[in-house]
C-alpha positions as CSV (number, residue, x, y, z in Angstrom):
1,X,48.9,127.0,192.4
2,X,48.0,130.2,190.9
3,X,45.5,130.6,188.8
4,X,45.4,132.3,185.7
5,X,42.2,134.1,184.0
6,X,40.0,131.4,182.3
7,X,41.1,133.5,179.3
8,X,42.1,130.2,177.6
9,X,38.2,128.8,177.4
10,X,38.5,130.0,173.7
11,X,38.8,126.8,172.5
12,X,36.3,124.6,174.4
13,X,33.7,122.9,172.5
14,X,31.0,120.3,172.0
15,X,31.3,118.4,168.6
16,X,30.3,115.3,167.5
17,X,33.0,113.1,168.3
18,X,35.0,114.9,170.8
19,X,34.5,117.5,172.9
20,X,37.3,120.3,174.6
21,X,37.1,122.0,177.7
22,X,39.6,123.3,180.7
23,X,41.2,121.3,182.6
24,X,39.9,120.3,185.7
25,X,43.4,120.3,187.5
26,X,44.7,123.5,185.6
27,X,43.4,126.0,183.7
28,X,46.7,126.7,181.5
29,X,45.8,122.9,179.5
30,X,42.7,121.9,177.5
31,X,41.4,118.5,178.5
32,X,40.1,116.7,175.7
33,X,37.6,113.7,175.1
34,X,37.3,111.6,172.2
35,X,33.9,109.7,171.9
36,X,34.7,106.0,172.7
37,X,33.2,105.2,169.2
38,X,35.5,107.5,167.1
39,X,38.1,105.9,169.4
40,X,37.2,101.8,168.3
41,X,36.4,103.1,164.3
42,X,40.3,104.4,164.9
43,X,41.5,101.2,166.2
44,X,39.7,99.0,164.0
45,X,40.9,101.1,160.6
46,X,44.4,100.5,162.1
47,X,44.1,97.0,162.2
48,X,42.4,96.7,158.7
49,X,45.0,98.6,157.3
50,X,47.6,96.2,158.9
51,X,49.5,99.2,160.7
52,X,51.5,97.4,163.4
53,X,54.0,99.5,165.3
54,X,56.8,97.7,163.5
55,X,55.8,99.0,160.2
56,X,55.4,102.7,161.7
57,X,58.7,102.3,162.3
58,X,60.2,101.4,159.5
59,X,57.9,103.5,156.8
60,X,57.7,107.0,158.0
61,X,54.5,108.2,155.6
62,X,52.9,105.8,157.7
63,X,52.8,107.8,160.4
64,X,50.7,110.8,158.2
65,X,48.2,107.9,157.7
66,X,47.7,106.7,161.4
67,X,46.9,110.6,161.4
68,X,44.8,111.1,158.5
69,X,43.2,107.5,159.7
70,X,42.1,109.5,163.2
71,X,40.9,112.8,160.8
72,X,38.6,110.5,159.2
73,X,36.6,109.8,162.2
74,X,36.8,113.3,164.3
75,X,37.0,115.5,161.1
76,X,39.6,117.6,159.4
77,X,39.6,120.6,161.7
78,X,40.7,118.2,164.7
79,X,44.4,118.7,163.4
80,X,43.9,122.2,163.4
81,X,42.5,122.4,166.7
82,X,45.4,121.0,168.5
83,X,47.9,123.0,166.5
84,X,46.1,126.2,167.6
85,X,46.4,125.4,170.9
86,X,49.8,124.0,171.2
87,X,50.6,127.6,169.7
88,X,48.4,129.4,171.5
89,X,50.6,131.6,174.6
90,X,48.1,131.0,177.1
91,X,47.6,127.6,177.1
92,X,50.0,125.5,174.7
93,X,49.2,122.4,176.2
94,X,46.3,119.7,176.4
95,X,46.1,115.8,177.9
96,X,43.6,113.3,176.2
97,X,43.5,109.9,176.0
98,X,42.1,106.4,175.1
99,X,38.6,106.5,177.1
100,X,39.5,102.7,178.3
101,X,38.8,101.6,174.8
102,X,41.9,99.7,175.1
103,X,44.3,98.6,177.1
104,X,47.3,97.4,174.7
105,X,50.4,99.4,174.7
106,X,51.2,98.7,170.5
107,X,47.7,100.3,170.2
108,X,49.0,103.3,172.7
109,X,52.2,104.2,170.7
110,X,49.9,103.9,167.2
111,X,47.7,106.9,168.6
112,X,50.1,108.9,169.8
113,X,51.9,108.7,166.8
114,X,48.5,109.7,165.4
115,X,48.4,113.2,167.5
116,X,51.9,113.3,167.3
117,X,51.5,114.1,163.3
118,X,49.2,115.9,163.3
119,X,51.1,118.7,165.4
120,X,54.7,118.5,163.4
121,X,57.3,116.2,163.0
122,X,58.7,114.2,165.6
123,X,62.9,114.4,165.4
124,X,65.0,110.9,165.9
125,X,65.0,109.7,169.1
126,X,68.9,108.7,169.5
127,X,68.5,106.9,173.0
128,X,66.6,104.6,171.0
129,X,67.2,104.4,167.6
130,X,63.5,105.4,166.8
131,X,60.9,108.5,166.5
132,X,59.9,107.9,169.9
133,X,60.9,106.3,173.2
134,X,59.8,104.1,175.6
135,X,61.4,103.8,178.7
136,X,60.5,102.5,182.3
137,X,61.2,103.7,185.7
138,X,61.7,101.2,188.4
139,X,63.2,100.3,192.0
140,X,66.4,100.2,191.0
141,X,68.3,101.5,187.9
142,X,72.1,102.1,186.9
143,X,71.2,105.2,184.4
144,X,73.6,107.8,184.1
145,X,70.9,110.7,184.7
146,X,67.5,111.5,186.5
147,X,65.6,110.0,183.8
148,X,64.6,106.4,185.2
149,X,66.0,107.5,188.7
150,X,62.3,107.0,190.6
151,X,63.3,108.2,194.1
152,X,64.3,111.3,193.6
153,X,63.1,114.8,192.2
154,X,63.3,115.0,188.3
155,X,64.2,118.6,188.3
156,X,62.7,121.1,185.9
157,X,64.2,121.3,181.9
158,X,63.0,121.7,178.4
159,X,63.7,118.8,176.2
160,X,66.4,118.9,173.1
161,X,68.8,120.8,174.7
162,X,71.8,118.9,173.7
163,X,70.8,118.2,169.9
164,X,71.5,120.8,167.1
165,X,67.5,120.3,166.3
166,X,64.5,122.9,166.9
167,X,62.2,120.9,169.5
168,X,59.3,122.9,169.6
169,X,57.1,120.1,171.3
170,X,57.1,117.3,173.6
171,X,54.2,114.5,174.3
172,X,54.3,111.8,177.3
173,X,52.4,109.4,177.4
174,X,51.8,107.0,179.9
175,X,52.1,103.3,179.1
176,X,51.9,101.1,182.2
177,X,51.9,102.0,186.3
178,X,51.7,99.1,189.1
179,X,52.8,100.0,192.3
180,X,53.5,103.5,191.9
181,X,52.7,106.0,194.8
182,X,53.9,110.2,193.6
183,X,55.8,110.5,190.2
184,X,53.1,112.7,188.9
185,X,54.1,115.4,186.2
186,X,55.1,118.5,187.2
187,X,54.7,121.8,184.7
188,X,55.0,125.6,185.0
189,X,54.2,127.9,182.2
190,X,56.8,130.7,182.1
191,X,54.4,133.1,182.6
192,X,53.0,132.0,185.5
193,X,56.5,131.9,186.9
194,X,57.0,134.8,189.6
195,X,60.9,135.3,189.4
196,X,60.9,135.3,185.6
197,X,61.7,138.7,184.6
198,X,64.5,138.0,187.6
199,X,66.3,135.7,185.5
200,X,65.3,137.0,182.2
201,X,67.1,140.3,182.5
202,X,69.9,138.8,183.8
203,X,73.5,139.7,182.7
204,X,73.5,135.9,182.0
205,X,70.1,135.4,180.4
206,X,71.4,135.4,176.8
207,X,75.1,134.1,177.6
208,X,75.6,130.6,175.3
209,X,76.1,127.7,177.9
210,X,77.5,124.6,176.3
211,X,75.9,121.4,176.9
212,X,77.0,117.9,176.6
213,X,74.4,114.8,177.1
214,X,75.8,111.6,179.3
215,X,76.5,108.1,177.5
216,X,73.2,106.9,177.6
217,X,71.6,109.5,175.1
218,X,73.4,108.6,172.3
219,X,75.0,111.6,171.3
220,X,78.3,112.8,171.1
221,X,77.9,116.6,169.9
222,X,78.3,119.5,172.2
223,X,75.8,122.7,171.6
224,X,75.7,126.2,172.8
225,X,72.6,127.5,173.8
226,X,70.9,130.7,175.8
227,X,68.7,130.1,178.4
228,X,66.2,133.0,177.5
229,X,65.6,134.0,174.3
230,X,62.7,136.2,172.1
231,X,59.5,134.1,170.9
232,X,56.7,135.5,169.7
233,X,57.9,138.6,171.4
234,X,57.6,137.3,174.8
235,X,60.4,135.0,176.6
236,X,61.5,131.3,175.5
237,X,63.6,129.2,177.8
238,X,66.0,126.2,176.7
239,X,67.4,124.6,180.2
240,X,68.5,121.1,182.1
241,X,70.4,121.2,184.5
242,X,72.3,117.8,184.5
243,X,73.8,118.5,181.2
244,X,74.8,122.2,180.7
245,X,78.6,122.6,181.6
246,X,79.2,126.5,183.1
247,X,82.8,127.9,183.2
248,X,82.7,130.2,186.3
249,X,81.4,129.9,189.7
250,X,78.9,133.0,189.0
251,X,77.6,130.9,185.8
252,X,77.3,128.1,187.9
253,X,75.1,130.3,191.3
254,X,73.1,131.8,188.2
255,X,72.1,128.2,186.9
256,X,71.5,126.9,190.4
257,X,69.4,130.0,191.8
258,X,67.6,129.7,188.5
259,X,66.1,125.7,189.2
260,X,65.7,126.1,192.6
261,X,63.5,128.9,192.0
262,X,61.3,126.8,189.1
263,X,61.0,124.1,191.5
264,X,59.7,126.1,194.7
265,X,57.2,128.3,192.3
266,X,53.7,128.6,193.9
267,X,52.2,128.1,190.1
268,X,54.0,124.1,189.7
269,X,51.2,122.1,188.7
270,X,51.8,118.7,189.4
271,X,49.5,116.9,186.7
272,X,48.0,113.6,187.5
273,X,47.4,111.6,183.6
274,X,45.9,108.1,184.0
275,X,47.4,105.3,182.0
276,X,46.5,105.3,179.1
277,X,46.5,108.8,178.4
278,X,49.0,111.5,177.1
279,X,49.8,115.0,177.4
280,X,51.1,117.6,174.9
281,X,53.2,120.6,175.7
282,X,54.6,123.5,173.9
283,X,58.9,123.0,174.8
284,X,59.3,126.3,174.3
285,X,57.2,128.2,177.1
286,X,56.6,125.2,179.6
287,X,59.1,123.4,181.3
288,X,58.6,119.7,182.6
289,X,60.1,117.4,185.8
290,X,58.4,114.7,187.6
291,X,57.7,114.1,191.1
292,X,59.8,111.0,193.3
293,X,57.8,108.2,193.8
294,X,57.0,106.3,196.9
295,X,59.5,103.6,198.2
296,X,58.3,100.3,196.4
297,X,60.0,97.6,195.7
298,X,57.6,96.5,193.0
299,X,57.5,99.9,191.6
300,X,56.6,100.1,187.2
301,X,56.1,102.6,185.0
302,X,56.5,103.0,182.1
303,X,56.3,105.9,179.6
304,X,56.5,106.8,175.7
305,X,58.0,110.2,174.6
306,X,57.9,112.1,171.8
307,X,59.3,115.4,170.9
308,X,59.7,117.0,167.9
309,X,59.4,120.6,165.6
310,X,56.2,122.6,163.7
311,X,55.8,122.0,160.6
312,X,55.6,124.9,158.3
């Protein structure tokens, strides 16, 4: 991997209840650590409160208040803190997590609903009816895309391609893992891309592709959408591979030369997040895939995802 400049050690930091620093894998994402006591005070104002995942689900301001309960216990300017860096070009990303404090998955979706709200809104998850997802990856599976598919590559794509929605953000958490050998995370900033001016001045760079998502996603609508396009003054990308439907053969060379050379980059991180723990990413400069796993026949994972816009 190629390392950037530890220009993004802006935002490390020693406080109280948490602390920030570069990753140790990569320094393009933050790693931070919440004390384990801020962590049980969280936990135990959830329960007080009553705040199963059910009601989440089924009040929406609840969601603000899981948030505001996590506020109270690491301080106002927490919210702030991951906002700036989700923005921030040089990083927009971070992983944290539950320091072992608990192991039960209800608790799991409750805080990342938590960090999830304090970033922006999460959009309506149609595969399942909910804010978020959760979904598990097994030896076998009938799906009709790479999703749960655990023995092969999960090639590299922004989320919310095929919904008429800004999706500014995605967060993955992960849930449960027995058996599992591989199927780590991979990520690559755009700017730590090599070939990206290659494909960004492209005849084709700005051409509106149409995708269409498969059964399974829920969604019927069909969307056109540029690969590249201007943010912040510097390059956004909006790309799958398994659902965008080119019309010509050169479209379709121009799609294909363009994953192949995101997935062979020398910069791919391939992130390792222990259960429990979740990582955020700005959708619009990083793009996502996971690695195959290891032959099992016992193989479970299983992951929650979010994904959703900036709030104003």
């Amino acid at each position: 991997m190629r390392m950037m400049e530890k220009t993004n050690a802006k935002f490390e930091m020693v406080k109280e209840n948490y602390e920030v620093k570069v990753h140790p894998q990569t320094n393009r994402l933050y790693h931070i650590e919440l004390s384990e006591q801020s962590i049980a005070n969280f936990l135990a104002t959830v329960k007080k409160e009553s705040c199963s995942v059910q009601h989440l689900e089924y009040t929406p301001y609840a969601r603000h208040l899981v948030a505001s309960y996590l506020l109270d216990q690491v301080g106002e300017e927490f919210g702030e803190l991951l906002r700036s860096i989700i923005h921030d070009r040089d990083s927009g990303g971070f992983t944290l997590g539950l320091q072992g404090v608990t192991e039960n998955t209800d608790e799991f979706v409750i805080f990342s609903t938590a960090i999830s709200h304090l970033i922006g809104t999460p959009n309506f998850d149609a595969m399942t009816g909910k804010y978020y997802a959760r979904f598990s990856v097994k030896d076998t599976d009938n799906s009709d895309s790479y999703l749960r598919q655990a023995y092969r590559l999960f090639t590299f794509h922004t989320d919310g391609t095929f919904v008429d929605e800004p999706t500014d953000w995605l967060l993955m958490m992960k849930m449960v893992e027995q058996n599992a050998c591989g199927g780590e995370s991979r990520l690559l900033h755009l700017d730590d891309w090599k070939e990206l001016d290659v494909y960004t001045s492209h005849p084709l760079a700005s051409h509106k592709f149409t995708y269409k998502a498969p059964n399974s996603k829920q969604v019927s609508q069909e969307i056109e959408r540029v690969t590249f396009f201007n943010y912040n003054n510097k390059p956004g990308i909006c790309f799958i591979d398994q659902f965008v439907y080119p019309e010509t053969i050169n479209e379709a060379k121009y799609l294909h030369s363009l994953s192949n050379s995101l997935e062979n980059d020398k910069s791919v991180i391939e992130l390792k997040l222990p259960v429990g723990d979740l990582v955020v990413i700005n959708n619009i400069f990083w793009v996502h895939g996971r690695a195959a796993f290891e032959k099992d026949p016992n193989l479970n994972r299983e992951l929650l995802r979010q994904r959703g816009r900036f709030v104003q």
